[in-house]
C-alpha positions as CSV (number, residue, x, y, z in Angstrom):
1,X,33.6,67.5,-0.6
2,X,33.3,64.5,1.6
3,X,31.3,61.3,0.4
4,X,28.9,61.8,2.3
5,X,28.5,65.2,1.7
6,X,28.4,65.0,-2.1
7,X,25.7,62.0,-2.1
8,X,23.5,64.4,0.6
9,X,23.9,67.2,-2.2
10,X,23.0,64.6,-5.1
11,X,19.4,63.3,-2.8
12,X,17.9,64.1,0.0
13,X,18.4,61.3,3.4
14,X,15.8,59.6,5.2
15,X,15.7,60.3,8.4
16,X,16.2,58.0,10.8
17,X,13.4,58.8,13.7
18,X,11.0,58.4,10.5
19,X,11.7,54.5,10.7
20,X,9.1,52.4,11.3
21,X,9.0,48.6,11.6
22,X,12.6,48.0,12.5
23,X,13.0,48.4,16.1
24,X,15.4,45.8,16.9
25,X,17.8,47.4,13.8
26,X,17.0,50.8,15.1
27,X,18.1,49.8,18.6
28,X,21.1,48.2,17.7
29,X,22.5,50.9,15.6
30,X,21.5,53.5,18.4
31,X,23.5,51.7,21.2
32,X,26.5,51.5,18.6
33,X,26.0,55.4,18.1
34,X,26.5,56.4,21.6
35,X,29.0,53.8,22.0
36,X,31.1,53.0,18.8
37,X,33.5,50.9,21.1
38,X,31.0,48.2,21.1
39,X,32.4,47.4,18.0
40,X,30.2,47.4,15.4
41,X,26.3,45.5,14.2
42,X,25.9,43.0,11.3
43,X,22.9,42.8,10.0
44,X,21.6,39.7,8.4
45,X,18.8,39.8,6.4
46,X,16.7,39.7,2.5
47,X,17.1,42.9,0.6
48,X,14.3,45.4,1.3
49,X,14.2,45.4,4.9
50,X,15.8,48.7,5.2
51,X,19.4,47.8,6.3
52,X,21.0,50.7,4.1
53,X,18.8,52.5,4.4
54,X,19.3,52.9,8.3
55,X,22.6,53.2,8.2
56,X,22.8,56.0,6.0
57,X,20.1,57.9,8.5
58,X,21.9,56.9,11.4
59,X,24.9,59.1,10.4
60,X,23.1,62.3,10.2
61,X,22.5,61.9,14.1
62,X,26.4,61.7,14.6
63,X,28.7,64.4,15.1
64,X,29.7,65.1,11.2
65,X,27.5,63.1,9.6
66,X,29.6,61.8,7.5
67,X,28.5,57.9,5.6
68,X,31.1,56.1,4.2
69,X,30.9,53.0,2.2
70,X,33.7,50.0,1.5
71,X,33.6,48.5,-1.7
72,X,34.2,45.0,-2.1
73,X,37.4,45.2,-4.0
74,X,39.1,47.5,-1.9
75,X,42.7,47.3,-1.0
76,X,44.2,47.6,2.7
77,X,45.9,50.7,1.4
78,X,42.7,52.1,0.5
79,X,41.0,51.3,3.7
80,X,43.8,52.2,6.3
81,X,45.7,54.8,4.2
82,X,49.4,54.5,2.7
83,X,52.4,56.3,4.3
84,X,54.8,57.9,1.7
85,X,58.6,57.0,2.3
86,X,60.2,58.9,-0.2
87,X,58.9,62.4,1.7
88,X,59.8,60.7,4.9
89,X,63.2,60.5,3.6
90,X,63.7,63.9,1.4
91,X,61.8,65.8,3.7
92,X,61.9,64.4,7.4
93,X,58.8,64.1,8.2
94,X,55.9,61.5,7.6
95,X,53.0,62.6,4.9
96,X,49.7,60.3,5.2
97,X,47.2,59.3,2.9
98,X,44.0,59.4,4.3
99,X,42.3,56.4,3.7
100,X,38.4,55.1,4.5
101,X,39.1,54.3,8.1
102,X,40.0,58.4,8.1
103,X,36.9,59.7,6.1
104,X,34.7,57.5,8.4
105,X,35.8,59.2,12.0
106,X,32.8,60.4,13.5
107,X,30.1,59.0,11.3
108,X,29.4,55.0,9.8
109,X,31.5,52.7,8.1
110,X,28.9,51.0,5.8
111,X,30.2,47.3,4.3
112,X,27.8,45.3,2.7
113,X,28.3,41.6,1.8
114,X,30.7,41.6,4.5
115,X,31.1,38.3,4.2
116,X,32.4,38.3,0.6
117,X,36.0,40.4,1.7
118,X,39.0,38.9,2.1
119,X,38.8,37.8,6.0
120,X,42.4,40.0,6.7
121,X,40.6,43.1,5.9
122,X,37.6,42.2,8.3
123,X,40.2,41.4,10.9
124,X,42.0,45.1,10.3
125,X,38.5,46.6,10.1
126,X,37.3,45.0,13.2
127,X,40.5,45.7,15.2
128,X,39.7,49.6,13.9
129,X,36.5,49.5,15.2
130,X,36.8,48.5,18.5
131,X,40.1,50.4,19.1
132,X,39.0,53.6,17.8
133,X,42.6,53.8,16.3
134,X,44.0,53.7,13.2
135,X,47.8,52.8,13.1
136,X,49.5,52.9,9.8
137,X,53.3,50.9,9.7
138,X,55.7,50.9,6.6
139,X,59.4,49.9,7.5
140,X,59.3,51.3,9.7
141,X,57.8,54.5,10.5
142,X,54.3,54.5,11.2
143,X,51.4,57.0,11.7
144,X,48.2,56.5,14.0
145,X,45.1,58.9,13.8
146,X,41.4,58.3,15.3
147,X,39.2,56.4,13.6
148,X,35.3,56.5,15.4
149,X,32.9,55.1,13.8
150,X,29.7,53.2,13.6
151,X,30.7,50.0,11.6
152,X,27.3,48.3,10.2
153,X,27.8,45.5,7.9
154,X,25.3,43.6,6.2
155,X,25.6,40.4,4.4
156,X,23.4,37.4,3.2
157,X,23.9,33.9,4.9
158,X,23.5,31.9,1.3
159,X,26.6,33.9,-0.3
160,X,28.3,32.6,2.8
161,X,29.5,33.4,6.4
162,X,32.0,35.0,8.0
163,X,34.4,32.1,10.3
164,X,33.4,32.2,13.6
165,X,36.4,34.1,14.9
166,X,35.0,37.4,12.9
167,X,31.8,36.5,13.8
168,X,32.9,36.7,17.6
169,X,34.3,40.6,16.9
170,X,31.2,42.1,15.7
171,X,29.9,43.3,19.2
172,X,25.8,43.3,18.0
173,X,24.2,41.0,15.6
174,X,20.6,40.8,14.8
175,X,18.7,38.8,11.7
176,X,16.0,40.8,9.5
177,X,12.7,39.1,8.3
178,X,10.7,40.1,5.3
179,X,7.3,42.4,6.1
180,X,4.4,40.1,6.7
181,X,2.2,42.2,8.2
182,X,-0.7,43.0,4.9
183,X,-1.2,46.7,6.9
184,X,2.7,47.4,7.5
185,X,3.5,46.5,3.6
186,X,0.5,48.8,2.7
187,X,2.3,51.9,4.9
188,X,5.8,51.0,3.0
189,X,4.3,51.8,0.0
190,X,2.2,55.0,0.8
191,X,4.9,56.2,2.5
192,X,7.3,55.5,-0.2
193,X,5.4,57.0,-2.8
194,X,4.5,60.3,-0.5
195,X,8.5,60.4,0.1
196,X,9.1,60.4,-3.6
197,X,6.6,62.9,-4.4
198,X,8.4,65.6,-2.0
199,X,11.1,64.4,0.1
200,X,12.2,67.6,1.4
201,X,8.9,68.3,2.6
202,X,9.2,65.0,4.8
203,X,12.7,66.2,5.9
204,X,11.0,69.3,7.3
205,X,8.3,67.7,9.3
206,X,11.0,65.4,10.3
207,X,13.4,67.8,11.5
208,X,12.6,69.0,14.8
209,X,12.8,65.1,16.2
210,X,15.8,64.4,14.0
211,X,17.4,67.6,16.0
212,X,16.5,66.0,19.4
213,X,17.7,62.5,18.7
214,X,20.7,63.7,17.7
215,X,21.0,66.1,20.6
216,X,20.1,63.0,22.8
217,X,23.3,60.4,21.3
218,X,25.5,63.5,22.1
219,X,24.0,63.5,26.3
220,X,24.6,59.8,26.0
221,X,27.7,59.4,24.8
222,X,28.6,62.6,27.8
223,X,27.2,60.2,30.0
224,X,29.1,56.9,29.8
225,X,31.9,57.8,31.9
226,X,29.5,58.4,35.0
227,X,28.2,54.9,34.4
228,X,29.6,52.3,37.0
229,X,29.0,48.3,36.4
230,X,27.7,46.6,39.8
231,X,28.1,43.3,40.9
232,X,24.4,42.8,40.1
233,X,25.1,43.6,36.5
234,X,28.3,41.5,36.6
235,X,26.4,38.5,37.5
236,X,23.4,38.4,35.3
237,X,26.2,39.2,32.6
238,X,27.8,36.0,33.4
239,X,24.9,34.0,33.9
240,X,23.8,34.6,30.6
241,X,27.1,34.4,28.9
242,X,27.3,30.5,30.4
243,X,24.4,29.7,29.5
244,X,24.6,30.8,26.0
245,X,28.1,28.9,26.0
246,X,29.7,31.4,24.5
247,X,33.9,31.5,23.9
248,X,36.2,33.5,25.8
249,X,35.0,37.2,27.5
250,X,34.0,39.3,24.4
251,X,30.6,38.9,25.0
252,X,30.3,39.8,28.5
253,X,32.5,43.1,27.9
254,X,29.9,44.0,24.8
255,X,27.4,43.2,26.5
256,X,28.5,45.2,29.8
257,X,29.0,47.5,27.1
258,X,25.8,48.0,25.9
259,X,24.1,47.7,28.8
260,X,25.6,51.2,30.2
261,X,25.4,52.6,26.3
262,X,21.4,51.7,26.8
263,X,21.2,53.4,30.8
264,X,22.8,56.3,29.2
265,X,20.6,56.7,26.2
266,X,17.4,56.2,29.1
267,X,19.3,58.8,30.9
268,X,19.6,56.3,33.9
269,X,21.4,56.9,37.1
270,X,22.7,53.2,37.5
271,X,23.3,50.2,35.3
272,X,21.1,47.7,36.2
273,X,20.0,43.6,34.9
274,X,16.9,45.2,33.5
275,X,19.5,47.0,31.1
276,X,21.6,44.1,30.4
277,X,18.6,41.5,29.9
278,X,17.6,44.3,26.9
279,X,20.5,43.8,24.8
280,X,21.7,40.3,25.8
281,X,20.1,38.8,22.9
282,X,22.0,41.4,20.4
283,X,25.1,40.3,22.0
284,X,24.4,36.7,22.1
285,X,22.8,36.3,18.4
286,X,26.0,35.4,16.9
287,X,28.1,33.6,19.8
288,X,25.6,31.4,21.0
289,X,26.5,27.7,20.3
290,X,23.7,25.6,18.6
291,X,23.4,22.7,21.7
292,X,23.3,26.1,23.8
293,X,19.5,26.7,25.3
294,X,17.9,29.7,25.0
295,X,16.6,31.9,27.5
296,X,13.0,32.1,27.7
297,X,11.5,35.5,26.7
298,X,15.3,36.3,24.8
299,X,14.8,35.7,21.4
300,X,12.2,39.0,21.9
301,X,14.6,41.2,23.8
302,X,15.8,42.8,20.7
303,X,12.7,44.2,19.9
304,X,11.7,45.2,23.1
305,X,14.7,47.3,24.3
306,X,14.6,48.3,20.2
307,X,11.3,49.3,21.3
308,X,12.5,51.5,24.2
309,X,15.5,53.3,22.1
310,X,14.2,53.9,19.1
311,X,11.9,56.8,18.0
312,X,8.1,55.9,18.3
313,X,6.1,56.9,15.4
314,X,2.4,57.8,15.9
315,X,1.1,56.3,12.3
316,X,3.3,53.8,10.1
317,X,4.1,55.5,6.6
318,X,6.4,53.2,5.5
319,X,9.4,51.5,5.4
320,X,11.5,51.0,2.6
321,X,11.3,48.0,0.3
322,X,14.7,48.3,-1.1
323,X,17.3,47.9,1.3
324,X,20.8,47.8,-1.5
325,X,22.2,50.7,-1.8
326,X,21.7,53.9,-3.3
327,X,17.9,54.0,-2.4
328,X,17.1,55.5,1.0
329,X,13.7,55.7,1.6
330,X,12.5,53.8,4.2
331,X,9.5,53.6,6.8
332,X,8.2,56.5,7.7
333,X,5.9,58.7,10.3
334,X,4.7,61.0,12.4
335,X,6.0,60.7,15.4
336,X,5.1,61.9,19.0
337,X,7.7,64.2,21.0
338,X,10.2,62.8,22.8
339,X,9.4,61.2,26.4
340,X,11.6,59.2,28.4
341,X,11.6,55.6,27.2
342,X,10.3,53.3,30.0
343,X,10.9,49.5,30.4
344,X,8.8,47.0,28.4
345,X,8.0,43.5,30.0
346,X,9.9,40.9,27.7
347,X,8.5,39.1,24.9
348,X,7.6,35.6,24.8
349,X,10.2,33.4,22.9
């Protein structure tokens, strides 16, 4: 039994279109689900704004589901997976040992504190991520196998940051605040305390839109190749990469990226700026330099293009307060059926 699988058999999972309150974190994972070449989200944030949480949902919508977490003292060999020599030698052929990179193809890669491991393994993990490849090498001989997945990691700024050059190689980025809203904290709590009391029967009404969303990362992720980037999107990718001063090209391929993982989720026909202004500021969060301006109306873009991917409930349940793993209950509630998301004017700064 997988990971995953056992801790779905130990407690029930909060679905993700039950989420309320986190649109930009919703949207960011969703783009990374259709698109896991993007190379992965970090998540900044105080505990209890439902960054676990999320990510656990998120890999029910993926192919196998499965959620996979790295611990902070874990090894390379543990991660990548160890080749063994002495049955390459005897028996001519090369036995691998799965490691987490293995387990994690097709679902999430969860890491929280990412900040606090050793910066090699972020490197490796990163390189994984992007790639979709795993490549094992031992004197030697060496052994490659897919590796798919949704990387989300989490950490907290005061324990530390990551060096700018790991920073860079997280495609998305966003920063979590703590619930101010007195009627939002009030639907946390019902809702956590309904989700307690009977979490199946929240599954249930849940299921029906967890089945669609699912259904609808599957059609996006069909859809990417059909996708073709314009020289319309091309420039308003470079104008807001200079502006933001960012280093080298990463951002603009992420962000070209995203852009076409957002038109396909929207089940668009083209790529166009309206599409890259959504996600520019999940892109740019973490590259921008400081003496950089920022674009009028960005710093809201998350939310609003979070807005336009993520489920819509019709009456805020919750969310949940604990965001450290194992608890999974988050925001919750009813929401309408699905329509196709339309395009929200942006936010003021």
């Amino acid at each position: 039994m997988t990971h995953s699988a056992h801790g779905a058999a130990m407690r029930p999972i909060f679905p993700f279109s039950a989420l309320v309150g986190q649109d930009a974190l919703q949207q960011a994972l969703l783009l990374a689900a259709v698109d896991p070449g993007i190379g992965g989200v970090l998540v900044t944030g105080p505990r209890g704004t439902a960054k676990s949480t999320a990510a656990r949902a998120l890999a029910e919508l993926l192919p196998h589901g499965q959620f996979v977490t790295l611990p902070l003292g874990a090894s390379e060999e543990q991660l990548t997976g160890t080749l063994d020599l002495g049955h390459v030698l005897q028996q001519g052929e090369v036995r691998f040992q799965p490691g987490l990179l293995a387990r994690a193809h097709d679902g999430v890669l969860y890491v929280d504190e990412v900040n606090l491991l050793p910066d090699p393994l972020v490197d490796q993990l990163l390189d994984v991520a992007a790639s979709g490849v795993n490549v094992v090498e031992r004197d030697g001989v060496s052994h490659q196998h897919p590796a798919r997945f949704v990387l989300v990691g989490t950490m907290n700024p005061e324990e530390g940051d990551l060096r700018p050059q790991l920073l860079d190689r997280f495609g998305l980025a966003l920063a979590l605040s703590n619930y101010e809203d007195p009627a939002a904290r009030q639907a946390i709590v019902r809702a956590r305390l309904a989700f307690d009391a009977d979490p199946n029967a929240f599954r249930a009404r849940m299921a029906q839109r967890q089945q669609a969303l699912a259904s609808q990362v599957g059609r996006a992720r069909g859809a990417l190749g059909a996708l073709a980037f314009g020289d319309d999107v091309h420039d308003r990718v470079s104008a807001l990469c200079l502006e933001a001063a960012v280093d080298g090209v990463r951002a603009d391929l992420v962000m070209l990226r995203a852009a076409r993982a957002l038109a396909a989720w929207q089940g668009a026909a083209d790529i166009d700026a309206s599409h890259v202004d959504a996600v520019a500021e999940l892109v740019l969060h973490h590259r921008r330099h400081a003496a950089a301006p920022q674009q009028a109306g960005q710093a809201g873009q998350a939310g609003q293009a979070g807005q336009a991917l993520a489920p819509q409930p019709q009456a805020a349940e919750a969310a949940d307060p604990w965001g450290a793993l194992p608890p999974q209950a988050s925001g919750m509630a009813e929401v309408k059926p699905l329509k196709p998301f339309g395009k929200l004017a942006p936010k003021k700064a």
